[in-house]
C-alpha positions, 0 to 999 in steps of 0.5 A: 138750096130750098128749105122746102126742097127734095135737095135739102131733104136730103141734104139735111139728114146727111149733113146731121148723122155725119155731125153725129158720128164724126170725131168732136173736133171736126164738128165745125169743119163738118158744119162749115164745108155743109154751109159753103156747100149750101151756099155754093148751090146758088151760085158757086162764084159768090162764095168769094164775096162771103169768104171776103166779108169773113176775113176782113170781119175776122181780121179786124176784128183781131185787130181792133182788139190787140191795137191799143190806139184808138185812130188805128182802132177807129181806122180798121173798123172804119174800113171794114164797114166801109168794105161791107157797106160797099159790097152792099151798094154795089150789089143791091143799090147801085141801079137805084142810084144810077136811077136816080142820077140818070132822072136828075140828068134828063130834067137838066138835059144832059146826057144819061149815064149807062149800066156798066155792068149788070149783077145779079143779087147775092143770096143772103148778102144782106143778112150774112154781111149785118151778122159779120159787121156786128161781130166786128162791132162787139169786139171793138165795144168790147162786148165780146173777144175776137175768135183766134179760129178763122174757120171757127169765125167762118162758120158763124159767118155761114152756118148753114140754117140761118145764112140766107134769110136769119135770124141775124146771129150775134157773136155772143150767142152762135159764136159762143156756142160754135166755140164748145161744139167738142163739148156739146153733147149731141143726141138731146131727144128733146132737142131732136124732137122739138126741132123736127116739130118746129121744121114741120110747122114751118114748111106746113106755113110755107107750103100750105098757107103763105104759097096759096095765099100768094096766088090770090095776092099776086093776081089782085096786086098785079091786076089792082085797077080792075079790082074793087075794094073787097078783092083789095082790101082781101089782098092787102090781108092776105099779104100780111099773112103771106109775108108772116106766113112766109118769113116766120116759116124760113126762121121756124125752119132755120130755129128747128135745123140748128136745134136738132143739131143742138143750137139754139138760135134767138127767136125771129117772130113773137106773134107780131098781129097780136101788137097793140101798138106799132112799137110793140109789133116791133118788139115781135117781129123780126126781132134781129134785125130790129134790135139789130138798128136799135142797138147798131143805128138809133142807139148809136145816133143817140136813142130816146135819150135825148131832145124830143125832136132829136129822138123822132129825127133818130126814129125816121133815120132808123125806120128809112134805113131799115126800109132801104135794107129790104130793097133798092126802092121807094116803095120800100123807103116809104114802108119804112117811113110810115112805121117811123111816123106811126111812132111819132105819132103814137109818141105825140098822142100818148098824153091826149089819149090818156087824158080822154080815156080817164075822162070817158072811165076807159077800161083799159085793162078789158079785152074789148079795149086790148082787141080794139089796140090789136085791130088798130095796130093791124090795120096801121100795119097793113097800110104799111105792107101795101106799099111794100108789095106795090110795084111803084110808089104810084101804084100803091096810093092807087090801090089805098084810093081804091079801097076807099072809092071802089066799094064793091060789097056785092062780090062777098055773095055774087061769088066774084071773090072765087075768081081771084086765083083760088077757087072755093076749095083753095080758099076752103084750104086756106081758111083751114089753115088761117085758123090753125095758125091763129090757134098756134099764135094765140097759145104762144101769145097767152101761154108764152109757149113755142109751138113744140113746147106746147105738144111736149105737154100733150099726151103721146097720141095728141103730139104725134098724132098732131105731128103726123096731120101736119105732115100729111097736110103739107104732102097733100095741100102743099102748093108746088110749082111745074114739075113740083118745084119749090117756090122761093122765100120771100125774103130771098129778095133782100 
């Protein structure tokens, strides 16, 4: 089931006036058999694979905090990472590998191997099996107690906003707030308000914005050799506001849901383009996962307490895991390679730079020299997505060599740019909503306010008045498919 689907239209109001009205201690059962009911409308047989992952998260869990042995302790959580870590090896890299052995046996000349099998990949496997293991992880660190309710457990497992594509939830913050749902008091207008803004917001990012600039980006990425550079150079933007559009839709989607029901989730997104530097673009940008590898990967590897060249072994370890999390392919290990660099190099120049900006007189407080940072950090981003939407290692440094020997300038007035998927109107609509959707960043990113504190300020006419617009606009120039289906998130994928 699609965020920005009539089923979930309709699921959504159902599932929250039924929480509203049922008796306060079957809140959560409410809200767990709507989140398995959620899942189950993909596949109904995977649902085994995300009952398995709960019990054996919950089970060692319970465990590892009453065993007072540390081999035993050691052993439970060893084999529930082991269990996690399998299903995702067998779901998501297995083909990967077998690969790669079937390449190393036919440069040898022995025979290749055969698919034994062929599986499709779980919705939100990689996402709900991160969320259990961290729970397992706290208890066992004693940063949390283990939850004695199993169905309690399994709906923070499966909680049905952020289940598929995030955020990725700690035990210390949903857990927490699962555990006093009898208490909670239910109708909060700010809440309900604040969350149906934050909905509208998303789905007007989806539909209008991240679904239209995917044409444009679909048909050059996959046509890329018959492109100039503009058409490419076009593209590789566009995907970076795609995959932000896109993304940052699901979590704003998923943040407004649990709010209306009144659960507040972590924030996902933090204005990433803004970044000066590529360590702060990640302090913005998918903010649970990466401080999901900070605290669960480099932390534990030893972090930036350590040797110098210990610390960037960490940071490439990190960043390569973290690329191979997003897909089985070397597109997406070098993506995650290339951010590893970039902060090593960023790491490695720190002094050098310093030294030229105080022998030049750099204002490095000035808005010329912060926007310079923010262009730079962009472009070094950008590079990077290129390999992550290329279809193959090849291809991508085909599409950068491209750009660089391909100069086309001629195709900005010849009005060659309308022929790549989006006709002037589209990209009339487009614009529009580029600048909206700057607009909204650059107040969260100077005023540190969400989207829907921000019109809570505003007078009633601006608020609803804006709220409305949204609305209408994402009716009207929503991007659907034949026979209006919904298009998938991007990060359905992974």
């Amino acid at each position: 089931m699609l965020f920005n689907s009539v089923h979930f239209l309709i699921f959504f109001p159902i599932v929250v006036l039924i929480y509203f009205i049922v008796p306060r201690k079957l809140r959560y059962l409410w809200l767990l058999a709507a989140s398995y009911y959620f899942y189950m409308c993909w596949n109904v047989k995977y649902i085994v694979l995300i009952l398995s992952s709960t019990l054996v998260t919950w089970l060692a869990g319970r465990f590892v905090y009453a065993c007072q042995r540390r081999p035993a302790r050691r052993a439970a959580l060893g084999i529930c990472l082991v269990f996690h870590l399998g299903l995702l090896f067998f779901f998501k890299y297995f083909d990967f590998f077998l690969d790669i052995a079937n390449r190393i046996l036919g440069r040898i000349g022995w025979e290749l191997l055969d698919r034994p099998f062929d599986v499709l990949l779980p919705v939100g496997i990689s996402f709900y099996t991160f969320q259990a293991l961290s729970y397992t992880l706290d208890v066992y660190r004693g940063e949390t107690e283990p939850e004695k309710n199993f169905f309690r457990y399994a709906l923070f497992v499966s909680f049905f906003p952020q289940l598929v594509a995030g955020p990725i939830e700690r035990s210390g913050n949903l857990l927490r707030q699962l555990r006093r749902t009898e208490e909670m008091k239910l109708w909060n207008y700010e809440n309900v308000t604040g969350g149906l803004m934050l909905m509208v917001w998303g789905l007007f990012q989806k539909m209008v914005i991240a679904d239209r600039v995917a044409v444009l980006v679909n048909t050059v990425f996959d046509g890329y050799y018959m492109h100039g550079a503009v058409a490419l150079i076009a593209a590789a933007i566009g995907f970076a506001l795609q995959i932000y559009c896109d993304f940052a839709s699901y979590s704003s989607i998923a943040i407004g849901a649990a709010r209306v029901m009144g659960f507040e989730l972590m924030e996902n997104f933090d204005t990433p383009y803004f970044a000066r530097s590529i360590s702060e673009f990640w302090h913005r940008w998918h903010i649970s996962l990466s401080t999901w590898f900070r605290d669960y990967v480099y932390i534990p590897l030893g972090g930036s307490r350590c040797s110098r060249w210990k610390k960037y072994r960490n940071l490439l370890i990190t960043f390569g895991v973290s690329g191979l999390w997003h897909g089985a392919g070397w597109t997406f290990l070098a993506w995650g390679l290339l951010h590893g660099f970039y902060q090593i190099a960023g790491d490695l120049t720190k002094g050098l730079r310093q030294r030229v900006n105080a022998f030049f007189h750099t204002r490095t407080e000035s808005f010329s020299y912060k926007a310079a940072q923010t262009v730079i950090t962009f472009v070094l981003v950008d590079i990077a997505w290129i390999f992550f939407r290329a279809n193959g290692l090849r291809a991508a440094v085909e599409y950068c060599t491209r750009i660089v020997t391909r100069w086309d300038p001629w195709t900005l007035f010849d009005g060659g740019f309308y022929t790549l998927g989006l006709d002037r109107a589209e990209m009339n609509i487009l614009l529009a909503g580029v600048v909206l959707l700057f607009l909204v960043d650059l107040i969260r990113y100077r005023k540190k306010q969400s989207f829907p504190e921000f019109l809570s300020q505003q007078c009633i006419w601006f608020r609803w008045g804006a709220l409305l617009a949204m609305m209408a606009a994402t009716l009207v120039f929503g991007i659907y498919g034949i026979r209006f289906e919904s298009s998938q998130f991007i990060y359905f994928q992974f």
